[in-house]
ROMAR-264848 format. One line per 10 residues: number of its first residue (from 1); their letters; for each residue x, y, z of C-alpha. Coordinates in steps of 0.5 Angstrom, whole numbers. Layout:
// ROMAR-264848
NUM> A> X,Y,Z ~ ...
//
This chain:
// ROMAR-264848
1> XXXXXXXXXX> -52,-12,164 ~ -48,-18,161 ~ -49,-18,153 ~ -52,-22,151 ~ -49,-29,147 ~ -49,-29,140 ~ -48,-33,134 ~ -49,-33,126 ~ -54,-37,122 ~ -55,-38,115
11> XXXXXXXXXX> -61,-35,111 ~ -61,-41,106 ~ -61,-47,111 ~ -61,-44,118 ~ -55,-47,120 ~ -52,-45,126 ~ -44,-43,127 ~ -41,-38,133 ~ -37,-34,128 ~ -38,-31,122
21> XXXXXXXXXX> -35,-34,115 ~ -35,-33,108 ~ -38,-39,106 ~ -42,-43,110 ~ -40,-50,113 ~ -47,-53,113 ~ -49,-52,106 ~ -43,-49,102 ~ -47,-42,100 ~ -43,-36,101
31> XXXXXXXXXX> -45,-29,104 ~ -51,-32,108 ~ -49,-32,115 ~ -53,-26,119 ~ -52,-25,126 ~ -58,-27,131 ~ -58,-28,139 ~ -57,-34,141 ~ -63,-38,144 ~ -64,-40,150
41> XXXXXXXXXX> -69,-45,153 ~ -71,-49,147 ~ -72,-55,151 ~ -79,-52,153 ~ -80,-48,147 ~ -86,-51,145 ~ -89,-54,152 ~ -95,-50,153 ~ -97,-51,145 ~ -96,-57,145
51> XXXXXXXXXX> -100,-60,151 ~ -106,-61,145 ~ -102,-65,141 ~ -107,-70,137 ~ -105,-78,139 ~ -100,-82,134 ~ -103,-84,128 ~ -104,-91,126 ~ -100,-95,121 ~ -104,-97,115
61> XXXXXXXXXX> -105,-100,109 ~ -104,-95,103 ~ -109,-99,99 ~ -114,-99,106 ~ -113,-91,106 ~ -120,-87,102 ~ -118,-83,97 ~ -123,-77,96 ~ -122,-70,92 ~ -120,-64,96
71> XXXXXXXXXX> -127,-60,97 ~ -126,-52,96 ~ -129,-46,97 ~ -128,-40,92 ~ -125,-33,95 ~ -130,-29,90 ~ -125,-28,85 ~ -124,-32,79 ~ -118,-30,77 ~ -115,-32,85
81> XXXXXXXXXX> -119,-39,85 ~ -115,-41,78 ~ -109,-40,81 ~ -110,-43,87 ~ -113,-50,83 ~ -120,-49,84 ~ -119,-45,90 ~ -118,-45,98 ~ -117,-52,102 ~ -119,-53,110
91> XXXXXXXXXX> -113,-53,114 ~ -109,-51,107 ~ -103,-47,108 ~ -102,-41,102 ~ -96,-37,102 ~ -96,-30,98 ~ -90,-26,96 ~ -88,-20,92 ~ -85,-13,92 ~ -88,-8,97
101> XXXXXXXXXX> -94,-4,94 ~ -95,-9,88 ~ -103,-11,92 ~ -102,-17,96 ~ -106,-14,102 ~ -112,-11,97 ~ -112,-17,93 ~ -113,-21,100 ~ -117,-16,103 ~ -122,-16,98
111> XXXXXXXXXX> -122,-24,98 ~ -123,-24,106 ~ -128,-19,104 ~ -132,-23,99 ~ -132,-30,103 ~ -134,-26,111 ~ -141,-26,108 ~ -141,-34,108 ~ -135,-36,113 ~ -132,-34,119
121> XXXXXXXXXX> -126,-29,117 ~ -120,-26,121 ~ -115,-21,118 ~ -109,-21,123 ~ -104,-14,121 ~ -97,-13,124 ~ -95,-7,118 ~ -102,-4,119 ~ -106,-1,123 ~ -113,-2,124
131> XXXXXXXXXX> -115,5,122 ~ -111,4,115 ~ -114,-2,114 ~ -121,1,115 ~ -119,7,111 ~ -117,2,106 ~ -123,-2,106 ~ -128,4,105 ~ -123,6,98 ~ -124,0,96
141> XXXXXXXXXX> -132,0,97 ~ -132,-7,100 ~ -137,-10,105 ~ -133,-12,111 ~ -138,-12,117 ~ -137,-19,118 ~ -129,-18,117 ~ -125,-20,124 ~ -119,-16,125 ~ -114,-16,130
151> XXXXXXXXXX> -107,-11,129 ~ -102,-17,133 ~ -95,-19,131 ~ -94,-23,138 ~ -95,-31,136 ~ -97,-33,142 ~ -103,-28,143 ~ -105,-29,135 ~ -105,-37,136 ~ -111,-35,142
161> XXXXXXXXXX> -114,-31,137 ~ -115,-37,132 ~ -117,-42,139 ~ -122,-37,141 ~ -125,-35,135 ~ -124,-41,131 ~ -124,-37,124 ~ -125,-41,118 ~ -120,-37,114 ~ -113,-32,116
171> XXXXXXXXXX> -110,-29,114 ~ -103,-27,117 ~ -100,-19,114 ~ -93,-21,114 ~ -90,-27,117 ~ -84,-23,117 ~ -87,-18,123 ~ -90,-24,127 ~ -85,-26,133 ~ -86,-32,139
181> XXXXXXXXXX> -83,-30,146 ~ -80,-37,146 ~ -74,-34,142 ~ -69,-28,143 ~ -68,-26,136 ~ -71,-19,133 ~ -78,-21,128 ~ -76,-22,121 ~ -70,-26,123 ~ -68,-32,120
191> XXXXXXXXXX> -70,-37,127 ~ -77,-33,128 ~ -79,-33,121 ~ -78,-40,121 ~ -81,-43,128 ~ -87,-38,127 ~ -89,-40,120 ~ -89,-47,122 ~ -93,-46,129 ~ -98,-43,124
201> XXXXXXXXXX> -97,-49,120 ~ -99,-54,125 ~ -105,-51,128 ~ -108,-50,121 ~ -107,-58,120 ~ -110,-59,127 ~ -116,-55,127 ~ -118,-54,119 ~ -117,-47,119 ~ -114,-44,113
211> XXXXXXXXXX> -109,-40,114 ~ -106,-35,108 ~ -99,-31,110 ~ -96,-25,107 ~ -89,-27,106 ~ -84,-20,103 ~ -78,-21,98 ~ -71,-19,97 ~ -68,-15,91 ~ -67,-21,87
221> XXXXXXXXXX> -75,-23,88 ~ -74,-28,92 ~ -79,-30,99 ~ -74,-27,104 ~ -72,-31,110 ~ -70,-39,110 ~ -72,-43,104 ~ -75,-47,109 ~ -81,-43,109 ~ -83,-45,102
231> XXXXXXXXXX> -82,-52,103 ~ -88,-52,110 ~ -93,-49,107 ~ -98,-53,101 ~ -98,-46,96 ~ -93,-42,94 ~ -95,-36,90 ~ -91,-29,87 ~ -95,-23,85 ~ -90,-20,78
241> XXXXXXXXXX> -91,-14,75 ~ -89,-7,75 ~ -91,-2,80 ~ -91,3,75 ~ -96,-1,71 ~ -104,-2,72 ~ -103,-9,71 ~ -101,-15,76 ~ -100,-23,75 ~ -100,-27,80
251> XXXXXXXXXX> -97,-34,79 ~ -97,-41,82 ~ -90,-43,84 ~ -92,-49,88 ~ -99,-52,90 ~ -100,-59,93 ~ -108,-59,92 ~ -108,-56,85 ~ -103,-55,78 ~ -96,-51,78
261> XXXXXXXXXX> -95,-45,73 ~ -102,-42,73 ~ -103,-35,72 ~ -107,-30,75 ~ -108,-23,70 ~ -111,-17,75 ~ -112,-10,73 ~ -110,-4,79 ~ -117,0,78 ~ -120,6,84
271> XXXXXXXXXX> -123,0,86 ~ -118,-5,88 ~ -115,-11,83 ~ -121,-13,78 ~ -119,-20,75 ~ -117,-19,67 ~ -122,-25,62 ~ -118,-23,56 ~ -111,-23,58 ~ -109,-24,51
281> XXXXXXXXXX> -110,-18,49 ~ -105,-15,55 ~ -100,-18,51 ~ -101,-15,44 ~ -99,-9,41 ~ -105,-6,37 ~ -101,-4,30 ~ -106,-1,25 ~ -102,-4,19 ~ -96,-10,21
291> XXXXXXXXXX> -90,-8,23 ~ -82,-11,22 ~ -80,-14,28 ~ -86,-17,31 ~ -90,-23,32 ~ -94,-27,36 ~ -94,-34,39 ~ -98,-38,43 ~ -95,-40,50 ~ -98,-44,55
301> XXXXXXXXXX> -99,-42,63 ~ -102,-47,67 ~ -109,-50,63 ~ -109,-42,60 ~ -106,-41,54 ~ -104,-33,52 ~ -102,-30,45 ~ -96,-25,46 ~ -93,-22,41 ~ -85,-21,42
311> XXXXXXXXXX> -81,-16,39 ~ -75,-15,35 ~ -70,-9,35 ~ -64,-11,30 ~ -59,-5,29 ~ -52,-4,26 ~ -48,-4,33 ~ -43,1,35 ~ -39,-2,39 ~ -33,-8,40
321> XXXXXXXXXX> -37,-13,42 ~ -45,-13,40 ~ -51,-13,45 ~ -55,-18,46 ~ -60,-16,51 ~ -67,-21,52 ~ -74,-18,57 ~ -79,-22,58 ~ -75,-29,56 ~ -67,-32,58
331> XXXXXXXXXX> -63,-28,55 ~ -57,-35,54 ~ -62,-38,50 ~ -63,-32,45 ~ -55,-32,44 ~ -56,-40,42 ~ -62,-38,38 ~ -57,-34,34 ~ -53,-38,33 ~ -57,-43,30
341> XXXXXXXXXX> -60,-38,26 ~ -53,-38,23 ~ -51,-44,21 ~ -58,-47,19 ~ -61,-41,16 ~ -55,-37,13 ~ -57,-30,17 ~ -51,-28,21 ~ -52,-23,26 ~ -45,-22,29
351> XXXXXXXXXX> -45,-15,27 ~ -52,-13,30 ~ -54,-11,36 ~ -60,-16,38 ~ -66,-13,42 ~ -72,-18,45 ~ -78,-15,48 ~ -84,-20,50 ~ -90,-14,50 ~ -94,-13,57
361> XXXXXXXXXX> -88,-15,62 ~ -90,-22,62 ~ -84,-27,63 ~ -84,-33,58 ~ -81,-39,62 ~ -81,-45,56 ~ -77,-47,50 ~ -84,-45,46 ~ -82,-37,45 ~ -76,-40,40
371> XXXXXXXXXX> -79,-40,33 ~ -82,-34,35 ~ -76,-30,37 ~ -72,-32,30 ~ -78,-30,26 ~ -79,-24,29 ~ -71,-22,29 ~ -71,-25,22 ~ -77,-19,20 ~ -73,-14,23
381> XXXXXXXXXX> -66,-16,20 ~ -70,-16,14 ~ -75,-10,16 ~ -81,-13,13 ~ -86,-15,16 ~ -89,-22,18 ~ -96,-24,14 ~ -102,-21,17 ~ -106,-26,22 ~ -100,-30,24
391> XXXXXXXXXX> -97,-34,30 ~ -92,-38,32 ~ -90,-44,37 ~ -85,-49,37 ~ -78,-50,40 ~ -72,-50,36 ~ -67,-55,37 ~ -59,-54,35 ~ -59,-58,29 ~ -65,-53,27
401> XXXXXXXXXX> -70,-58,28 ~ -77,-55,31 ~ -78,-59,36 ~ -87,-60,38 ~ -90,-55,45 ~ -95,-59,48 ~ -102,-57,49 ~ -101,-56,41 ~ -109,-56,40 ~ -111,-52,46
411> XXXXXXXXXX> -106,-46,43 ~ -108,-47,36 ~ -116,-47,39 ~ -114,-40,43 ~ -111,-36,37 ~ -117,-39,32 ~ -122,-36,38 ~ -118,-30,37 ~ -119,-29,30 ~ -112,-31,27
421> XXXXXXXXXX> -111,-34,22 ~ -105,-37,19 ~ -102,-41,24 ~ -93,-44,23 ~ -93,-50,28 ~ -88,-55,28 ~ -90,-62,24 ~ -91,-65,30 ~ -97,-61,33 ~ -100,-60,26
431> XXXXXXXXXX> -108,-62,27 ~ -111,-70,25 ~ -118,-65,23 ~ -118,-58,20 ~ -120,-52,25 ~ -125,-46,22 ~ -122,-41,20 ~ -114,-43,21 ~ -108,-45,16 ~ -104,-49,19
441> XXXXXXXXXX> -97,-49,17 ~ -93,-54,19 ~ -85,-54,18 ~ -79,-59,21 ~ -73,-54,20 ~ -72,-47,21 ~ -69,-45,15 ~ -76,-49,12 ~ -81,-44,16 ~ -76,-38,14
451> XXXXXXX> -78,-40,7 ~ -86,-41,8 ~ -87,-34,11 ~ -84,-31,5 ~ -88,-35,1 ~ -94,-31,5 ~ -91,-24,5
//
């Protein structure tokens, strides 16, 4: 039997060369060129599914052209509908991605559950079979007597599923499992992921069907497979946290219906995964008397504003060069804040080692984290503790300016709800009107904030 041909494709662009290089010639990144058998017969990849193809559209006029909000409907779980934007949209595309065991197929397994009791559903497994899902649904206490499930990874057979049955929600557990008898290439490959996914994409828009795929991740945490796949689907969204924790965030990277960056917290119970109404408290420590090294700031995800407290460690070092190790925060600008801590405050800290930490394993993305960082590295230098009740926010620019956060009304309102009650804000964000129980201290410099808090001690 001749061996079959074969060539090299990129898993960043999917360009295609027939040898193997370092770098590739498409798109200039190195080490991303895997080998895949060559296609054949691409002309009439597409024959049988595209004889129902709708008709051209017509060119319009963008002002002649209704705008109306996307309808919705609820998955049954709070936490899932807020970082969906409301929740699922007909003929929507969601990609959902994570490391393995983390709760991806429970958390859609109990949602699939929830709406069979009003819409039509279908699960389609290619990692499980229908014996483990059952086995999975009874652990759960969930009613599934209206959920299809199909055990499928061939696509061909799962889009005659979608056209018989013409469910109103699908979900597809993994992408990276289902294969097209179109290509020659192994399931999980960078062209059968590809034309897969967007084969599933086209029926979803043409029939309304909701489709919902499982999609896996490489060590670095990023979706496996072409970057193409995140720029088919409408919403992307990553599920965060350790295995070893009971606690689960799910975060909205992209979402063409609804608001980036929402965050849904989810609690790991015998029961499944249970949505968190205070995750605020996730992210603080309870400390019976205040502690040097610790201070809380509000940060804002999405439309939800957290309270998380970040945790300093400054320490006499051992070694030639100092350690500056950052968790939860980006570990380049903890070493600018050093330096600005030294040259605006006074306080050197090139002979310590410097520990970051933000509580709960949560990761804070915006420059907000700045001020809270400094104070807590500044208390822990100092080991004494900040006042109790406080919290912080605001970005720290070089010249040692604290530059306003946005959304500066809705932290302040979250951390009042919450029962503290002195707040060091930048000048910018400080409140037109008094809000009950809060003092509101706000400072322009960091060596004028390091000053206040003393005041307070």
């Amino acid at each position: 039997m001749a061996k079959a041909k074969t060539n090299f494709s990129c898993t960043e662009c999917g360009g295609i060369t027939n040898k193997w290089t370092g770098q590739c010639p498409s798109c200039g990144q190195w080490n991303t060129l895997v080998e895949t058998v060559a296609e054949t017969g691409g002309a009439n990849r597409y024959s049988v599914q595209h004889q129902g193809l709708a008709q051209t559209a017509p060119v319009l006029s963008l002002a002649d052209i209704e705008a109306i909000d996307v309808p919705r409907f609820g998955t049954g779980i709070e936490e899932f509908d807020r970082v969906l934007g409301g929740g699922l949209v007909a003929g929507g595309v969601v990609l959902i991605g994570g490391d393995p065991g983390i709760g991806k197929s429970t958390l859609l397994l109990q949602a699939l559950a929830n709406m069979s009791k009003i819409k039509k559903v279908l699960y389609v497994s290619g990692e499980e079979s229908g014996a483990q899902i059952a086995l999975r649904a009874k652990r759960l206490a969930v009613d599934a007597r209206e959920l299809k499930l199909q055990a499928e990874i061939q696509l061909e057979k799962i889009l005659a599923t979608l056209a018989e049955h013409k469910p109103e929600v699908a979900v597809i557990d993994s992408i990276q499992t289902v294969y097209s008898d179109a290509l020659s290439s192994a399931p999980g490959s960078v062209a059968q992921v590809r034309e897969c996914a967007a084969q599933l994409t086209r029926v979803a828009k043409q029939t309304g069907i909701t489709i919902i795929m499982v999609g896996h991740v490489t060590k670095e945490g990023a979706l496996a497979g072409p970057r193409v796949l995140e720029h088919i689907v409408d919403t992307v969204l990553y599920f965060e946290g350790d295995t070893h924790s009971s606690f689960r965030l799910v975060r909205a990277i992209k979402n063409r219906f609804g608001a980036v960056n929402e965050l849904g917290v989810f609690a790991m119970t015998e029961k499944g995964l249970k949505g968190v109404s205070n995750p605020s408290a996730l992210f603080l420590s309870q400390h019976d008397n205040p502690v040097p090294g610790a201070c809380v700031m509000v940060t804002q995800e999405g439309t939800r504003p957290l309270l998380v407290e970040i945790q300093a460690l400054v320490d006499t070092t051992h070694l030639p060069n100092a350690r500056r190790l950052s968790v939860g925060l980006e570990q380049n600008r903890l070493a600018m804040l050093l330096a600005v801590l030294h040259r605006h405050a006074g306080i050197a800290a090139f002979d310590q080692d410097v520990f970051i930490n933000a509580v709960g394993g949560v990761k804070i993305t915006e420059p907000a984290a700045d001020l809270a960082v400094l104070l807590a590295i500044h208390s822990s230098m100092r080991s004494k503790p900040l006042p109790r009740g406080l919290v912080v926010f605001g970005e720290v620019g070089l010249a040692g300016e604290i530059r306003p956060a946005p959304r500066g009304q809705e932290r302040l309102k979250e951390a009042a709800k919450l029962g503290f009650s002195i707040a060091l804000i930048p000048k910018a964000n400080a409140p037109k009107h008094k809000i009950e129980g809060l003092t509101i201290i706000a400072v322009e410099r960091i060596d004028e904030a390091l000053n206040r808090v003393r005041e307070h001690e």
